[in-house]
mmCIF file of the N, C-alpha and C atoms, coordinates in Angstrom:
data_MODEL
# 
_entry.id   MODEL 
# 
loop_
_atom_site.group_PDB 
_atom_site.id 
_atom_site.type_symbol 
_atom_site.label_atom_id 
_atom_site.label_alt_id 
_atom_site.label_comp_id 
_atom_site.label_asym_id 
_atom_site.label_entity_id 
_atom_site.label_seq_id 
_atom_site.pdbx_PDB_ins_code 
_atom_site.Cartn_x 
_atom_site.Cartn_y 
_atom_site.Cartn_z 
_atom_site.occupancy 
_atom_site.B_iso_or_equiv 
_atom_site.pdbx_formal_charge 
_atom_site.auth_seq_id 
_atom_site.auth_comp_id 
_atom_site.auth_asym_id 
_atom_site.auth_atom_id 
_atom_site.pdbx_PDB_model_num 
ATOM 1   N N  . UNK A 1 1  ? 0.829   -1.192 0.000   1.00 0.00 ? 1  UNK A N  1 
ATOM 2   C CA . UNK A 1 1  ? 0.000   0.000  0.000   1.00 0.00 ? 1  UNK A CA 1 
ATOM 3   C C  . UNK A 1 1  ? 0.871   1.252  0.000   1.00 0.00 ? 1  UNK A C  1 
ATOM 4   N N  . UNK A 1 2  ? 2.248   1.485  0.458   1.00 0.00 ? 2  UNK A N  1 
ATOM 5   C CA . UNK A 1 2  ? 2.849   2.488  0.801   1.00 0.00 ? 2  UNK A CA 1 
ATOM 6   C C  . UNK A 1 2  ? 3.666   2.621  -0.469  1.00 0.00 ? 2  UNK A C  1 
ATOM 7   N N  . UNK A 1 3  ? 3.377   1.781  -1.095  1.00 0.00 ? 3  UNK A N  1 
ATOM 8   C CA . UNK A 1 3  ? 4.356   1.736  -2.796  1.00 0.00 ? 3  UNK A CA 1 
ATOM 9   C C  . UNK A 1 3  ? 2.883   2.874  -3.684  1.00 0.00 ? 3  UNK A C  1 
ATOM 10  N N  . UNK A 1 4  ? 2.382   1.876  -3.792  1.00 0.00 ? 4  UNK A N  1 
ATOM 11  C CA . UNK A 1 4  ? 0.853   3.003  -4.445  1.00 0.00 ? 4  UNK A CA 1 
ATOM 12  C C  . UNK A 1 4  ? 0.662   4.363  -4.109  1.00 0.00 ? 4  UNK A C  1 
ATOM 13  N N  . UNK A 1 5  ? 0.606   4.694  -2.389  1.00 0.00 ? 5  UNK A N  1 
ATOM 14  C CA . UNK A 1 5  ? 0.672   5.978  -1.998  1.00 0.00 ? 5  UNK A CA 1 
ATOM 15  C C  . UNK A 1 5  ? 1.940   6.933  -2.490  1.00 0.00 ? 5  UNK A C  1 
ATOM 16  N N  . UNK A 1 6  ? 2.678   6.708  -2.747  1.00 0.00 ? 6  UNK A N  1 
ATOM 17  C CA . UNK A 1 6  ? 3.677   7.462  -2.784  1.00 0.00 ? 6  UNK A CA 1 
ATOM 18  C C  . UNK A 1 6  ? 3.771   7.461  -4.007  1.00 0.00 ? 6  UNK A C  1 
ATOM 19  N N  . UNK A 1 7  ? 3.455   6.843  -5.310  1.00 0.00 ? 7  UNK A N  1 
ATOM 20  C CA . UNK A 1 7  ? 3.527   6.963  -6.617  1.00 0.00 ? 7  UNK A CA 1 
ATOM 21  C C  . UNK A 1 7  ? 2.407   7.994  -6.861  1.00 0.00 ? 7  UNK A C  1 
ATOM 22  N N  . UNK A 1 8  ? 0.698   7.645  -6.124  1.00 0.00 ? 8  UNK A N  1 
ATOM 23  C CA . UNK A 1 8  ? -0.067  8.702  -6.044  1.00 0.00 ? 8  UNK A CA 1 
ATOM 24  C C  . UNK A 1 8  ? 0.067   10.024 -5.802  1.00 0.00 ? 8  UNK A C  1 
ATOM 25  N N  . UNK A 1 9  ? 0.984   10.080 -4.369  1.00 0.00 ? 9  UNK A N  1 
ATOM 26  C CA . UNK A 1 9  ? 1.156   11.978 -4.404  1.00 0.00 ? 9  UNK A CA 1 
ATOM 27  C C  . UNK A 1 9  ? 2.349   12.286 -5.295  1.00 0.00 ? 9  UNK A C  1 
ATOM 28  N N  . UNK A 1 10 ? 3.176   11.305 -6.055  1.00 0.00 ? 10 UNK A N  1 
ATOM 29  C CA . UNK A 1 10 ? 4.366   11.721 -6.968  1.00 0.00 ? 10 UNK A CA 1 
ATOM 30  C C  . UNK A 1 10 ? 3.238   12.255 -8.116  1.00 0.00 ? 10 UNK A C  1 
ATOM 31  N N  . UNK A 1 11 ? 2.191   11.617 -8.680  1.00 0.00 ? 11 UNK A N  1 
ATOM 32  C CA . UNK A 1 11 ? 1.665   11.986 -9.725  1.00 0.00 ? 11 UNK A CA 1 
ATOM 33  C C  . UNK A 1 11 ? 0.199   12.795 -9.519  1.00 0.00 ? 11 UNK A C  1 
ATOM 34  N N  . UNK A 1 12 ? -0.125  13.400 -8.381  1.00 0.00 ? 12 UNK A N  1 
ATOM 35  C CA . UNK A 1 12 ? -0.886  13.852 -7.871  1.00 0.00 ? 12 UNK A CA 1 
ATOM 36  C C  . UNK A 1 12 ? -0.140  15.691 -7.809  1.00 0.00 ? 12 UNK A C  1 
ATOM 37  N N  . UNK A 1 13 ? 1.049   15.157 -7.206  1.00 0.00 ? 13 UNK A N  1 
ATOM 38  C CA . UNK A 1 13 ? 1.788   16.543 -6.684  1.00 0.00 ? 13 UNK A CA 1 
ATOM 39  C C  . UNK A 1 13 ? 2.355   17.441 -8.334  1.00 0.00 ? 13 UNK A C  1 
ATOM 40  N N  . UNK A 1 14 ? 2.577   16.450 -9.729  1.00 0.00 ? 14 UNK A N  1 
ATOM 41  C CA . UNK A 1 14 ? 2.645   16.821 -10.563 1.00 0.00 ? 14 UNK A CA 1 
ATOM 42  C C  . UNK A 1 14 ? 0.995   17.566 -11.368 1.00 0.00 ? 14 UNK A C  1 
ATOM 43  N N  . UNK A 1 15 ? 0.347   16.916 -11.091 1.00 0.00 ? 15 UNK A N  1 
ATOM 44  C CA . UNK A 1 15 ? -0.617  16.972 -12.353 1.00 0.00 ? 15 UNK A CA 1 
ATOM 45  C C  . UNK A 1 15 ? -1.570  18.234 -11.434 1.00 0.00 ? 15 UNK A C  1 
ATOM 46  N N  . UNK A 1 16 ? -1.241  18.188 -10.030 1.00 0.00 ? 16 UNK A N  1 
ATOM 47  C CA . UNK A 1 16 ? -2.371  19.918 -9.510  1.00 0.00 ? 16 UNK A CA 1 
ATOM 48  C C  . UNK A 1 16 ? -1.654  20.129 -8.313  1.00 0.00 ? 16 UNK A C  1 
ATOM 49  N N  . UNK A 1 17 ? 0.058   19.998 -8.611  1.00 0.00 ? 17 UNK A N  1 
ATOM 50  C CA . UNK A 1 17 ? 0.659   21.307 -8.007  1.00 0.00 ? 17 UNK A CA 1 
ATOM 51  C C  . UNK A 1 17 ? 0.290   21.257 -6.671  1.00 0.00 ? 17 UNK A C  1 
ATOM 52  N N  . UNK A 1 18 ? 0.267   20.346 -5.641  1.00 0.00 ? 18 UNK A N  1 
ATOM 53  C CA . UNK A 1 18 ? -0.930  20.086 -4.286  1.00 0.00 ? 18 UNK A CA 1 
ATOM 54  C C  . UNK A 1 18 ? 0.693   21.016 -3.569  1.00 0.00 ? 18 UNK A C  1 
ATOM 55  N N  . UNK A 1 19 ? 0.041   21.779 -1.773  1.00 0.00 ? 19 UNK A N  1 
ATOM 56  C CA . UNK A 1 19 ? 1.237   21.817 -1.036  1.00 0.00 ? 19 UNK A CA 1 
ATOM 57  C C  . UNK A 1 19 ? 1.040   20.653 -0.256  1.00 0.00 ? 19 UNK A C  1 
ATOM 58  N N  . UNK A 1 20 ? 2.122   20.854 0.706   1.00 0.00 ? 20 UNK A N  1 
ATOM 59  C CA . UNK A 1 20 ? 2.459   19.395 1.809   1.00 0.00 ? 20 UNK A CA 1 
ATOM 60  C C  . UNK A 1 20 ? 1.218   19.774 2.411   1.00 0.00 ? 20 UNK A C  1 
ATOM 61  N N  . UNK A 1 21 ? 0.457   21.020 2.856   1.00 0.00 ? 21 UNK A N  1 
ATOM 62  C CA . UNK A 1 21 ? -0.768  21.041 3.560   1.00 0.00 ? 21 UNK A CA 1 
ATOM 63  C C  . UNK A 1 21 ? -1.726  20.176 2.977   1.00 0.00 ? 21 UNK A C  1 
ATOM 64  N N  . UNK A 1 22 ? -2.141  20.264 1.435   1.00 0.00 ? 22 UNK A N  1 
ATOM 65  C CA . UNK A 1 22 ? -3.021  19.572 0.833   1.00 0.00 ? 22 UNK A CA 1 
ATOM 66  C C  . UNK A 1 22 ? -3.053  18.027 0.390   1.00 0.00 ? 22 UNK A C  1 
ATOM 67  N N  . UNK A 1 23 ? -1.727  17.367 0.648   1.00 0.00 ? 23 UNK A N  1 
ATOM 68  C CA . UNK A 1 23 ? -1.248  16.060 0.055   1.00 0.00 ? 23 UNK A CA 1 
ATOM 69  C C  . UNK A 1 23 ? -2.048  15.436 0.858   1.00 0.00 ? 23 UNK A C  1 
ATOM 70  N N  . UNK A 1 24 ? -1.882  15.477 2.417   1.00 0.00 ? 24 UNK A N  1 
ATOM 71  C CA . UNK A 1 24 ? -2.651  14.686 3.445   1.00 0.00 ? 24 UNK A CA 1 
ATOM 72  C C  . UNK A 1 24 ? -4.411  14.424 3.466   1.00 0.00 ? 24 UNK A C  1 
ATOM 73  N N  . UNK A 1 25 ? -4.972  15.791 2.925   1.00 0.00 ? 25 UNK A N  1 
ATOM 74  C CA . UNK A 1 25 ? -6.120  15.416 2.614   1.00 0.00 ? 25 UNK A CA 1 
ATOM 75  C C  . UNK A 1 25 ? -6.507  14.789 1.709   1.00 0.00 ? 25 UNK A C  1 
ATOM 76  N N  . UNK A 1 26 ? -6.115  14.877 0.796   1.00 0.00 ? 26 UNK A N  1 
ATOM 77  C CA . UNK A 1 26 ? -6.201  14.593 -0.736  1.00 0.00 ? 26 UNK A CA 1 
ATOM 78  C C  . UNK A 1 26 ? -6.179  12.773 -0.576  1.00 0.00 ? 26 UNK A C  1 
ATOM 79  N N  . UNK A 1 27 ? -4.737  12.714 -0.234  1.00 0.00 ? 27 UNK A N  1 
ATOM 80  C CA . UNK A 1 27 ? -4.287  10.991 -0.111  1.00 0.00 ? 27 UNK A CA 1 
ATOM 81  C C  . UNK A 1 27 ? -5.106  10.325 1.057   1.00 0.00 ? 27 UNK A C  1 
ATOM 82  N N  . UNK A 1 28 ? -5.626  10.669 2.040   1.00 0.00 ? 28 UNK A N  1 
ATOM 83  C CA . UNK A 1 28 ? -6.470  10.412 2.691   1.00 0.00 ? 28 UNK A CA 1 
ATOM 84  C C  . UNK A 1 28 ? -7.717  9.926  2.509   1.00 0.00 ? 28 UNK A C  1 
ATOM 85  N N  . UNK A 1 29 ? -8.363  10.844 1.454   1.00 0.00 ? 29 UNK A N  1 
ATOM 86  C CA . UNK A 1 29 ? -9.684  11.141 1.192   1.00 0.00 ? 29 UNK A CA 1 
ATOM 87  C C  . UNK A 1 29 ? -9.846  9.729  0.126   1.00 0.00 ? 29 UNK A C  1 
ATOM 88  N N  . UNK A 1 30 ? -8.630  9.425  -0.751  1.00 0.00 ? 30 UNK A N  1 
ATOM 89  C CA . UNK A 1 30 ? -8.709  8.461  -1.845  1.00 0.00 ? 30 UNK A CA 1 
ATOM 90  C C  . UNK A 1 30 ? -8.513  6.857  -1.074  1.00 0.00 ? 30 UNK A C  1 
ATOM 91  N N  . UNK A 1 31 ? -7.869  7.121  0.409   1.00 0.00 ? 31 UNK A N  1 
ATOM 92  C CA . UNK A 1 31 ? -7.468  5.668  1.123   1.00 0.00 ? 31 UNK A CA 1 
ATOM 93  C C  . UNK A 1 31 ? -8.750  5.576  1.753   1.00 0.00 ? 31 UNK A C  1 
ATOM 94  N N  . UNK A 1 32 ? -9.988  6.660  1.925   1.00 0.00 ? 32 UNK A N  1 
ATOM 95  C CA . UNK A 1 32 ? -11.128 6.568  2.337   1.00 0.00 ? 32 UNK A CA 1 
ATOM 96  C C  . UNK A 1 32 ? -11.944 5.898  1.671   1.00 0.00 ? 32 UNK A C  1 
ATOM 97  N N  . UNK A 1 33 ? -11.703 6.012  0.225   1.00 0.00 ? 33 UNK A N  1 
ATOM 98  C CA . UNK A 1 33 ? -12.910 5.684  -0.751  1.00 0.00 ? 33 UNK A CA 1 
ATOM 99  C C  . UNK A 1 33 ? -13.250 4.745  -1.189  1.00 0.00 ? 33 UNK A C  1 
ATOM 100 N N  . UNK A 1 34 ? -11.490 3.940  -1.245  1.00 0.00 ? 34 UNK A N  1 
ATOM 101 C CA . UNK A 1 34 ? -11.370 2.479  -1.549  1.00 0.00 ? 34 UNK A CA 1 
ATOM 102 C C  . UNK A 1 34 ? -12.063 1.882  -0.320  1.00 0.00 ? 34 UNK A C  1 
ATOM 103 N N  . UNK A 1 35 ? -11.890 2.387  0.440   1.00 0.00 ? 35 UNK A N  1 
ATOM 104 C CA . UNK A 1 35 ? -12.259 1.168  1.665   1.00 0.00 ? 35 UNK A CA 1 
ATOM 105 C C  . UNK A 1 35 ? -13.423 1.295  1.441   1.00 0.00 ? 35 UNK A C  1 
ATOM 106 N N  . UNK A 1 36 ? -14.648 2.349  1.427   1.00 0.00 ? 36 UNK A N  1 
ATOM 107 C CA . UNK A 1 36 ? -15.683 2.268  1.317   1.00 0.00 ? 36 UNK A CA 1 
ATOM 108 C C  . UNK A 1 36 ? -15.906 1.491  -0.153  1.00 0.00 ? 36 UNK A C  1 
ATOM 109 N N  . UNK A 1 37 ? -15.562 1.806  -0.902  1.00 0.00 ? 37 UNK A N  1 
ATOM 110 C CA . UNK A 1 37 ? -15.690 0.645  -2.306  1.00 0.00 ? 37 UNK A CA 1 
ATOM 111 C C  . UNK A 1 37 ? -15.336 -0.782 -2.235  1.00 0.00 ? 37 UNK A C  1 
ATOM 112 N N  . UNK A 1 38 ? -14.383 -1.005 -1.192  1.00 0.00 ? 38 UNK A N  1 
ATOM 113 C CA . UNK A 1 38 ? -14.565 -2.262 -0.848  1.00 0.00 ? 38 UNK A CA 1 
ATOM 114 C C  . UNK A 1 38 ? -15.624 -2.984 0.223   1.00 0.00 ? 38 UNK A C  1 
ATOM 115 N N  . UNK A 1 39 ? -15.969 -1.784 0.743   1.00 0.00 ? 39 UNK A N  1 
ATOM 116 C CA . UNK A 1 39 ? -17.163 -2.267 1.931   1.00 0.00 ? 39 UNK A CA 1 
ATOM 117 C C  . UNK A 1 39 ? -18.342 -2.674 0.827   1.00 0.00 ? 39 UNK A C  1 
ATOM 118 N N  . UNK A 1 40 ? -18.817 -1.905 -0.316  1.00 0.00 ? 40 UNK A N  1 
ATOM 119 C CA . UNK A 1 40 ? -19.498 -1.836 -1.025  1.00 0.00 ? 40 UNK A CA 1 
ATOM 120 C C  . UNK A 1 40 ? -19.933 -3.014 -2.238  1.00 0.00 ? 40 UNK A C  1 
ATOM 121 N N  . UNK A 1 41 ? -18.523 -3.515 -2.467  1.00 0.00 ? 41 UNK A N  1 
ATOM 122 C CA . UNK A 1 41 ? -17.864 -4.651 -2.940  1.00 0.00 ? 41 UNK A CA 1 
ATOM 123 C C  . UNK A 1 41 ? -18.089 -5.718 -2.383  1.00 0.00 ? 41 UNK A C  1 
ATOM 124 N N  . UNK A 1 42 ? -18.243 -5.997 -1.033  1.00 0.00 ? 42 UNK A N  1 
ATOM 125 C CA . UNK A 1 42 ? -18.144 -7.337 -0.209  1.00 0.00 ? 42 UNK A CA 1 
ATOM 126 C C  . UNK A 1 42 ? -19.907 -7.308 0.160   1.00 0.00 ? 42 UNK A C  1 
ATOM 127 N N  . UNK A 1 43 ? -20.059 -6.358 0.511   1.00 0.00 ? 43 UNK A N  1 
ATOM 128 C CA . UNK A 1 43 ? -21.912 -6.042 0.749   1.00 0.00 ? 43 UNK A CA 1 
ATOM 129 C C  . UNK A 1 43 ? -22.921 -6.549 -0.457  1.00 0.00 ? 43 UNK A C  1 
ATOM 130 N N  . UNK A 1 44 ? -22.123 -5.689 -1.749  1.00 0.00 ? 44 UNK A N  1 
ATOM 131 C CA . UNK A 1 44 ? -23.603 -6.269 -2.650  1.00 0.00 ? 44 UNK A CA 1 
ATOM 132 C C  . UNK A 1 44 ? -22.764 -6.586 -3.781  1.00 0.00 ? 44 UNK A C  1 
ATOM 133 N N  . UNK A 1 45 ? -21.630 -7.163 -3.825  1.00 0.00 ? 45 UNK A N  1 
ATOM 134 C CA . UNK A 1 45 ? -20.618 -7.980 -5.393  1.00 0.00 ? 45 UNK A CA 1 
ATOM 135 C C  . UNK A 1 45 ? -20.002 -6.834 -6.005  1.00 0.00 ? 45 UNK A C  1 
ATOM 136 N N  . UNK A 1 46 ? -18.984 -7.257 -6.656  1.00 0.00 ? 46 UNK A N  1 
ATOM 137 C CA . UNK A 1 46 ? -18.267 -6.333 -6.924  1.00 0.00 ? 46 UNK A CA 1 
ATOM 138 C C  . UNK A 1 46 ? -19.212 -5.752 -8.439  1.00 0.00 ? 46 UNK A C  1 
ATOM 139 N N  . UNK A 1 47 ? -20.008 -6.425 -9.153  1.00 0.00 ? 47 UNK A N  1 
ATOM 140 C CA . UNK A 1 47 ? -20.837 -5.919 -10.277 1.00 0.00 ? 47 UNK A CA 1 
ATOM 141 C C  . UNK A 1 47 ? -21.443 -5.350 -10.317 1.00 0.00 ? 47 UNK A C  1 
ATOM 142 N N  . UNK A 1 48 ? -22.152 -5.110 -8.787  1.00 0.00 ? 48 UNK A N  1 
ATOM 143 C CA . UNK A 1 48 ? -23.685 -4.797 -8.632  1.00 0.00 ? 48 UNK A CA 1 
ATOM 144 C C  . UNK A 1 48 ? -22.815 -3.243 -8.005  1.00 0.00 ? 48 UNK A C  1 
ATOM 145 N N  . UNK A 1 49 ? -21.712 -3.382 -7.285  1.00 0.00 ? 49 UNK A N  1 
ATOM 146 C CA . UNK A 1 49 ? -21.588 -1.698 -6.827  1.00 0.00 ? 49 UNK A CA 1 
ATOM 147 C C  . UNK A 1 49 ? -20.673 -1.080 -8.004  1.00 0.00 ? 49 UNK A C  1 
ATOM 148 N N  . UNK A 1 50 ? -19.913 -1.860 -8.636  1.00 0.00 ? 50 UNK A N  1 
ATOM 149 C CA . UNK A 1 50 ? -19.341 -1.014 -9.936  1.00 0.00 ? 50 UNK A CA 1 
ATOM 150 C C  . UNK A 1 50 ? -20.603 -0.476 -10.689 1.00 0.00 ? 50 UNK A C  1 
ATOM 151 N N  . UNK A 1 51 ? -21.025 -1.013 -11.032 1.00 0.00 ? 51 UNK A N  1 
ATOM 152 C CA . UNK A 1 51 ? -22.684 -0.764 -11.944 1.00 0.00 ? 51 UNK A CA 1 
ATOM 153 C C  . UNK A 1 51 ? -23.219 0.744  -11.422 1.00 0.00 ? 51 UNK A C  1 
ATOM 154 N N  . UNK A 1 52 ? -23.300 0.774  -9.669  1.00 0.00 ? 52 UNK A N  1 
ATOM 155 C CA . UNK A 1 52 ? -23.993 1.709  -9.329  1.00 0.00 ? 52 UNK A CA 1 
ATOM 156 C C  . UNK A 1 52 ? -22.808 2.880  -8.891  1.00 0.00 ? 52 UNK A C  1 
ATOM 157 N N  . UNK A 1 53 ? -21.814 2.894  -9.330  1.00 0.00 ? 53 UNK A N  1 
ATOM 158 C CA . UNK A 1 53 ? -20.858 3.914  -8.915  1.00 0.00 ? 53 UNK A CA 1 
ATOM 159 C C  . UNK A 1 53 ? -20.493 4.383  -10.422 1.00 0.00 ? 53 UNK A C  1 
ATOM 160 N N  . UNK A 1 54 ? -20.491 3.638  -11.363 1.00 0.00 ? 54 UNK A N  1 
ATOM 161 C CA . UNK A 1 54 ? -20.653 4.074  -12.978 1.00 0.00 ? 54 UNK A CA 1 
ATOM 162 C C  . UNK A 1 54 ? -22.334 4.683  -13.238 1.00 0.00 ? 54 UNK A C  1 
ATOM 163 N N  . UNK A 1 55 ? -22.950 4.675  -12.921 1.00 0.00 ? 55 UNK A N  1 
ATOM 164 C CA . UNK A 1 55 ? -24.360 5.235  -12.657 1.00 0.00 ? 55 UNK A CA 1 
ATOM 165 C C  . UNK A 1 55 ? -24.074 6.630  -12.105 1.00 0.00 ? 55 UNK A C  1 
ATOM 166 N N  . UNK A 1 56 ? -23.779 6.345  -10.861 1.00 0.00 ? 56 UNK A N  1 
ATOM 167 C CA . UNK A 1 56 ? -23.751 7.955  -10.015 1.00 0.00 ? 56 UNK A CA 1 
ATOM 168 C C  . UNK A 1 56 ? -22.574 8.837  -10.612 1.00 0.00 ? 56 UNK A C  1 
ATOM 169 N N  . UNK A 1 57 ? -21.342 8.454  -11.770 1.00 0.00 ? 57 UNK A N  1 
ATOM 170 C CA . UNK A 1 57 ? -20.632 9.004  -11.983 1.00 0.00 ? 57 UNK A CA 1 
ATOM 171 C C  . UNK A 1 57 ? -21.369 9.848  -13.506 1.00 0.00 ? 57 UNK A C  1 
ATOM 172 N N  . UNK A 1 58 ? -22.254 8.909  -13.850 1.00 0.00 ? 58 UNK A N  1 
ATOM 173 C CA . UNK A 1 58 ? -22.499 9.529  -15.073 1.00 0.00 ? 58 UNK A CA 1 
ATOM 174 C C  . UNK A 1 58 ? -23.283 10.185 -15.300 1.00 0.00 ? 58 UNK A C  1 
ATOM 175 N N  . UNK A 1 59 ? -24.628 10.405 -14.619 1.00 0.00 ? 59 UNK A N  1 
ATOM 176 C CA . UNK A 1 59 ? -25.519 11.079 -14.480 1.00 0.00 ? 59 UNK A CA 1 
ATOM 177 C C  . UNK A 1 59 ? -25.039 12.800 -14.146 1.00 0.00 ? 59 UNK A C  1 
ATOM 178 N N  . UNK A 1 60 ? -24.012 13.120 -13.656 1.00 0.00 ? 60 UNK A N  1 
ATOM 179 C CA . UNK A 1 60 ? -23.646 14.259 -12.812 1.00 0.00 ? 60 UNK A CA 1 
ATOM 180 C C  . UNK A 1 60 ? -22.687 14.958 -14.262 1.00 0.00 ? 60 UNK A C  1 
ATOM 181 N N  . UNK A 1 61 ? -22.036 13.680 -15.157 1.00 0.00 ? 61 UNK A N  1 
ATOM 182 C CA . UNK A 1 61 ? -21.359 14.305 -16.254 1.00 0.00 ? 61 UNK A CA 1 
ATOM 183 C C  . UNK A 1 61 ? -22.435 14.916 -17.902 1.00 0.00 ? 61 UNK A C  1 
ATOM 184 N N  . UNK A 1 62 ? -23.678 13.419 -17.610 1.00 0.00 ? 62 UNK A N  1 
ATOM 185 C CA . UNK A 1 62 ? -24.183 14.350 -19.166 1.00 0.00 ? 62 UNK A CA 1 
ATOM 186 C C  . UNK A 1 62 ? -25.059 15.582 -18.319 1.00 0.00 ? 62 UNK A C  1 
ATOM 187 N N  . UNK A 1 63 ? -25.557 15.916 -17.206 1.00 0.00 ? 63 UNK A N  1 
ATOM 188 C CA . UNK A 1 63 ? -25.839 17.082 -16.862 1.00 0.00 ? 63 UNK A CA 1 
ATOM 189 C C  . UNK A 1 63 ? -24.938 18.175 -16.984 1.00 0.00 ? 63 UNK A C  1 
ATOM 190 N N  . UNK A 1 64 ? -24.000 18.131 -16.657 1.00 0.00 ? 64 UNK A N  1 
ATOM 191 C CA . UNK A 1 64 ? -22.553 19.280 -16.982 1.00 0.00 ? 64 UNK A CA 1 
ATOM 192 C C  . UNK A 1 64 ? -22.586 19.331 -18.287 1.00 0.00 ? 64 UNK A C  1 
ATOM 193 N N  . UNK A 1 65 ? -22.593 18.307 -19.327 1.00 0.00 ? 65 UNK A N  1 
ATOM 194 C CA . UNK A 1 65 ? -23.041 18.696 -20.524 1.00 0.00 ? 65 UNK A CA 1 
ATOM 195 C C  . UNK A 1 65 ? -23.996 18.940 -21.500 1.00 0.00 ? 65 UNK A C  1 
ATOM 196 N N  . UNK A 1 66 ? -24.817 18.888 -20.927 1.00 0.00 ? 66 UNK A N  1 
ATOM 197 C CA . UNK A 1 66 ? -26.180 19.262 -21.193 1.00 0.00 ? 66 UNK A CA 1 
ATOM 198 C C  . UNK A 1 66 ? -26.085 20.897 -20.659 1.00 0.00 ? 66 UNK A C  1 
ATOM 199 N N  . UNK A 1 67 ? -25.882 21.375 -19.286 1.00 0.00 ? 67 UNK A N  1 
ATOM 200 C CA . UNK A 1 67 ? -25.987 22.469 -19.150 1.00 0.00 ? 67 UNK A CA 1 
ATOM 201 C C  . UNK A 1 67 ? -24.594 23.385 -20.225 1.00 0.00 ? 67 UNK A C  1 
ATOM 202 N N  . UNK A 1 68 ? -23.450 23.239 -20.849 1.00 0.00 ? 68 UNK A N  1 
ATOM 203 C CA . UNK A 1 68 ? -23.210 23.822 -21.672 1.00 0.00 ? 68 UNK A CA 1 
ATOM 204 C C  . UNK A 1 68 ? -23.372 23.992 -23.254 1.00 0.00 ? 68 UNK A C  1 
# 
């Protein structure tokens, strides 16, 4: 896990410039999400919550494009 993290804020700290204040939230927030995606994963299969996290991702994008 500490191999992944550290490749993350290497290419995190490139691509939006984060300071050392912001790395901790940032890398935090993403070691948060997995776990909840794996809670999500073990609860209702890994098909059935990919399905509904590709759902909630997409709905929020053709609205952004729809509104321009």
């Amino acid at each position: 896990m500490t191999v992944s993290i550290s490749g993350a804020i290497d290419f995190l700290q490139d691509k939006y410039v984060l300071s050392p204040a912001l790395q901790g939230p940032v890398i935090s927030s993403s070691i948060i999400g997995a776990g909840f995606s794996g809670f999500l994963s073990d609860k209702y299969g890994r098909r059935r919550s990919t399905g509904r996290r590709a759902k909630s991702s997409t709905r929020p994008r053709l609205l952004r494009l729809l509104a321009n």
